[in-house]
C-alpha positions as CSV (number, residue, x, y, z in Angstrom):
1,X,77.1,33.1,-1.5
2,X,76.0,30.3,0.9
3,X,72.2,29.8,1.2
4,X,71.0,28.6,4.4
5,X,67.2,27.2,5.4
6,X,65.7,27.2,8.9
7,X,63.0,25.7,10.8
8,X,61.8,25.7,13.9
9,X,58.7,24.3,16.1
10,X,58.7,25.0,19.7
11,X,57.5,21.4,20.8
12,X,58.3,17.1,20.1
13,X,54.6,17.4,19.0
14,X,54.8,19.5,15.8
15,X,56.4,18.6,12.5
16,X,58.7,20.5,10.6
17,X,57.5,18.9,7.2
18,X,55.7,21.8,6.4
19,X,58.1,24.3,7.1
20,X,60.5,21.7,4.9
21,X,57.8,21.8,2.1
22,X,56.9,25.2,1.9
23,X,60.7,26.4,1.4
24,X,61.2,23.4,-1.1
25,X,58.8,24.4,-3.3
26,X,59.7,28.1,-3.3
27,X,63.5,27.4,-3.6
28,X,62.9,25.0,-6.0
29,X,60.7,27.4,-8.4
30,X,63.2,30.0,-8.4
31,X,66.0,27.9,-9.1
32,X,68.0,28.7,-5.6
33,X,70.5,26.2,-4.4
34,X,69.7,25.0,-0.7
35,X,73.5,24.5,1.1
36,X,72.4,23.5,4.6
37,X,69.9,23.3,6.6
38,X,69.8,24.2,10.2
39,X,66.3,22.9,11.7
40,X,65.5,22.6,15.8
41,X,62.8,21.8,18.3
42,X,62.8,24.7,20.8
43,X,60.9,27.4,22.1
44,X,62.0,30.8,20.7
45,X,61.9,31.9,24.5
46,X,64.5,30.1,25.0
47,X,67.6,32.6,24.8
48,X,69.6,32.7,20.8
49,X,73.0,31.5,22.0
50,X,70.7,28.7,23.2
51,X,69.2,28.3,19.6
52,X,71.1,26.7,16.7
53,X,70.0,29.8,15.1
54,X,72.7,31.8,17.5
55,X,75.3,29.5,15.8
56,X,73.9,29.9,12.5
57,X,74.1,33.9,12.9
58,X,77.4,33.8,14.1
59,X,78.7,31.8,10.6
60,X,76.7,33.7,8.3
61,X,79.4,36.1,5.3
62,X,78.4,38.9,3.3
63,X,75.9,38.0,0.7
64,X,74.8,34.6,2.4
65,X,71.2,34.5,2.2
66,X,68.9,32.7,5.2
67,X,65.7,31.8,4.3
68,X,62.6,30.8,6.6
69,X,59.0,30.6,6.5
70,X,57.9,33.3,8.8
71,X,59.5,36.0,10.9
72,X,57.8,34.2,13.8
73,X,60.4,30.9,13.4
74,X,63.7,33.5,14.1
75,X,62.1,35.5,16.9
76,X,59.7,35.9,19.8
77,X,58.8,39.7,19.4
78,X,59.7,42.3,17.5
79,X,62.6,43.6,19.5
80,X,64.3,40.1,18.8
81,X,63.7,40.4,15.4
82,X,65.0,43.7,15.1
83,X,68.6,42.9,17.0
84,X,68.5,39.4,14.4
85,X,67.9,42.0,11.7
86,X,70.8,44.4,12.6
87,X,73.6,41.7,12.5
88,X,72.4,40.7,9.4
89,X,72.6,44.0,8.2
90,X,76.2,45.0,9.7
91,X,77.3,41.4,8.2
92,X,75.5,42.3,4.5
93,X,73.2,39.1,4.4
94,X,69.9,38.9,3.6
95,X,66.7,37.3,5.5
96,X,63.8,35.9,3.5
97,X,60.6,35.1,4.5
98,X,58.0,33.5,2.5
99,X,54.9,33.8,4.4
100,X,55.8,38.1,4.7
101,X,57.4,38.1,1.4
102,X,60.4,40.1,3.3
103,X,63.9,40.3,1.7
104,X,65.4,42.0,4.8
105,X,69.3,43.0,3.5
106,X,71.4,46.0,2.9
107,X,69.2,47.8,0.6
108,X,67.4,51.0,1.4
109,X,64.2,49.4,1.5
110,X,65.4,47.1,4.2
111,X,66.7,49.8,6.4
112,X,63.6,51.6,6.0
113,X,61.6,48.8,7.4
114,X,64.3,48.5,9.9
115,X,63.5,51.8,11.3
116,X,60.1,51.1,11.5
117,X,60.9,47.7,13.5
118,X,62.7,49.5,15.4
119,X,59.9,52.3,15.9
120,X,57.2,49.7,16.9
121,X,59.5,47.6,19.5
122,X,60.0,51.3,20.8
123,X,56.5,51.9,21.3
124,X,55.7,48.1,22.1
125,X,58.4,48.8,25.3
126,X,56.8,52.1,26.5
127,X,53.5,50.6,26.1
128,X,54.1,47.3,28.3
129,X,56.0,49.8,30.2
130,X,53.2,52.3,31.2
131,X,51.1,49.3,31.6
132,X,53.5,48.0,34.6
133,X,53.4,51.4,36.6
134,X,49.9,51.8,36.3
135,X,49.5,47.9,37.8
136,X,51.5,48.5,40.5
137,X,50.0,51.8,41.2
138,X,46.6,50.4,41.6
139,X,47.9,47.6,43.5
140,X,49.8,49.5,46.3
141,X,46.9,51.6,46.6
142,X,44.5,48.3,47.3
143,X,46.9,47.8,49.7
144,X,48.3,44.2,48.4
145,X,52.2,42.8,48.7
146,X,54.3,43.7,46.3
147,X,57.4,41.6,45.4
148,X,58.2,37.7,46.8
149,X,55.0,36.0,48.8
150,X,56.1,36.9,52.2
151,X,57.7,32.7,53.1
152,X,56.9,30.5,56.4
153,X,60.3,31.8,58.3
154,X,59.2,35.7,57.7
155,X,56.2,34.6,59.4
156,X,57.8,32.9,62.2
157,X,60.4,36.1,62.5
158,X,57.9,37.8,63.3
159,X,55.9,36.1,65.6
160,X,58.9,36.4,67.7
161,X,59.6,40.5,66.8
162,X,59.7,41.4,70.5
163,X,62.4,38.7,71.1
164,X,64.4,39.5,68.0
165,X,64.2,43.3,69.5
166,X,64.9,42.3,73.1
167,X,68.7,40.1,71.7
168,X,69.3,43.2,69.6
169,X,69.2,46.0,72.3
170,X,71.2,43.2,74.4
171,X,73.9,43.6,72.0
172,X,73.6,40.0,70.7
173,X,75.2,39.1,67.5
174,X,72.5,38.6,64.7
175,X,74.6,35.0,63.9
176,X,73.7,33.8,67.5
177,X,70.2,35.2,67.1
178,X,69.7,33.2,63.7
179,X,70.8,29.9,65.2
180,X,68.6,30.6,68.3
181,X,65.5,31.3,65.9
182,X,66.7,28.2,63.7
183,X,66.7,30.3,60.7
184,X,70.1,32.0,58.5
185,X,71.9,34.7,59.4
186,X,70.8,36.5,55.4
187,X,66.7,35.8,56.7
188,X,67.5,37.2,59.7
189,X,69.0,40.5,58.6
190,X,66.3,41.4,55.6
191,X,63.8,41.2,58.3
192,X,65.7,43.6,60.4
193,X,66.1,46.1,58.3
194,X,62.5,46.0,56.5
195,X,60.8,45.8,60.2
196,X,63.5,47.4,63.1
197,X,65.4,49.2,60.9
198,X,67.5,51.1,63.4
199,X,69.2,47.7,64.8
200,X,70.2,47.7,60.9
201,X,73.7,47.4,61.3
202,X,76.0,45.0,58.5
């Protein structure tokens, strides 16, 4: 059994000292061997095979333990947490956290509050979900744009829609009508087909 300690702060400006202490004094009171320590300055957005804690995942054996402070140093949300969770489980490791007082493994207890992880990041998705329809609902029905800010060269495209439509029933190639209009040839062609879609040919 390996034991392994991690720590994380998101930015130069905090200290991992505390996080150091906190586990020092636990591990220390309950007579627990530290092996190694994997500690790193980085935002938990930033994607785990980013994170020395992707590595650290990666090494862990059956019946290594990790141990942290918080849940909130291993993951962003819940649905992170529950995917760190499930290799942990499939590898038989454990997970402890002092501030929670978890000891996430292979026993029943842990699957059980796996499920209910896995429950709440459910409901957390459909939630955020709903939330997103309803927003763009309301917002097509004010009337507003939806998608990319429409950029300086749609603008100029079509100021010059009569042109574009005059070259196009002339039978002029849309490469020649890009370099006429000073713009590229991938520009050119979204804008025909959003606004004269029946000159939308590839």
């Amino acid at each position: 059994m390996t034991c392994y300690c991690y720590c994380r702060v998101s930015s130069s400006l905090q200290t991992l000292e505390n996080q150091h202490f906190e586990i020092e004094k636990y591990t220390s009171a309950h007579n627990i061997k530290i092996d190694e320590w994997v500690e790193e300055t980085i935002s938990s957005r930033k994607p785990l095979n980013e994170r020395k804690l992707g590595k650290l995942l990666k090494k862990l054996k059956a019946q290594d333990i990790l141990i942290t402070t918080e849940l909130s140093r291993v993951g962003r949300n819940m649905l992170e947490v529950m995917g760190i969770l499930q290799q942990c489980l499939e590898k038989d490791c454990q997970i402890w956290t002092l501030k929670e007082n978890y000891r996430l493994g292979s026993d029943i207890q842990s699957k059980v509050l796996a499920f209910a992880f896995s429950l709440a990041s459910e409901i957390e998705r459909q939630l955020i979900s709903d939330r997103t329809r309803e927003s763009l609902k309301r917002v097509k029905a004010e009337g507003k744009h939806i998608g990319r800010p429409v950029g300086k060269t749609s603008k100029k495209l079509k100021r010059k829609h009569h042109k574009i439509v005059e070259l196009l029933s002339k039978k002029v190639s849309k490469s020649e009508i890009a370099r006429m209009l000073g713009c590229s040839w991938s520009t050119l062609h979204r804008y025909i087909k959003s606004a004269v879609p029946e000159y939308n040919t590839e």
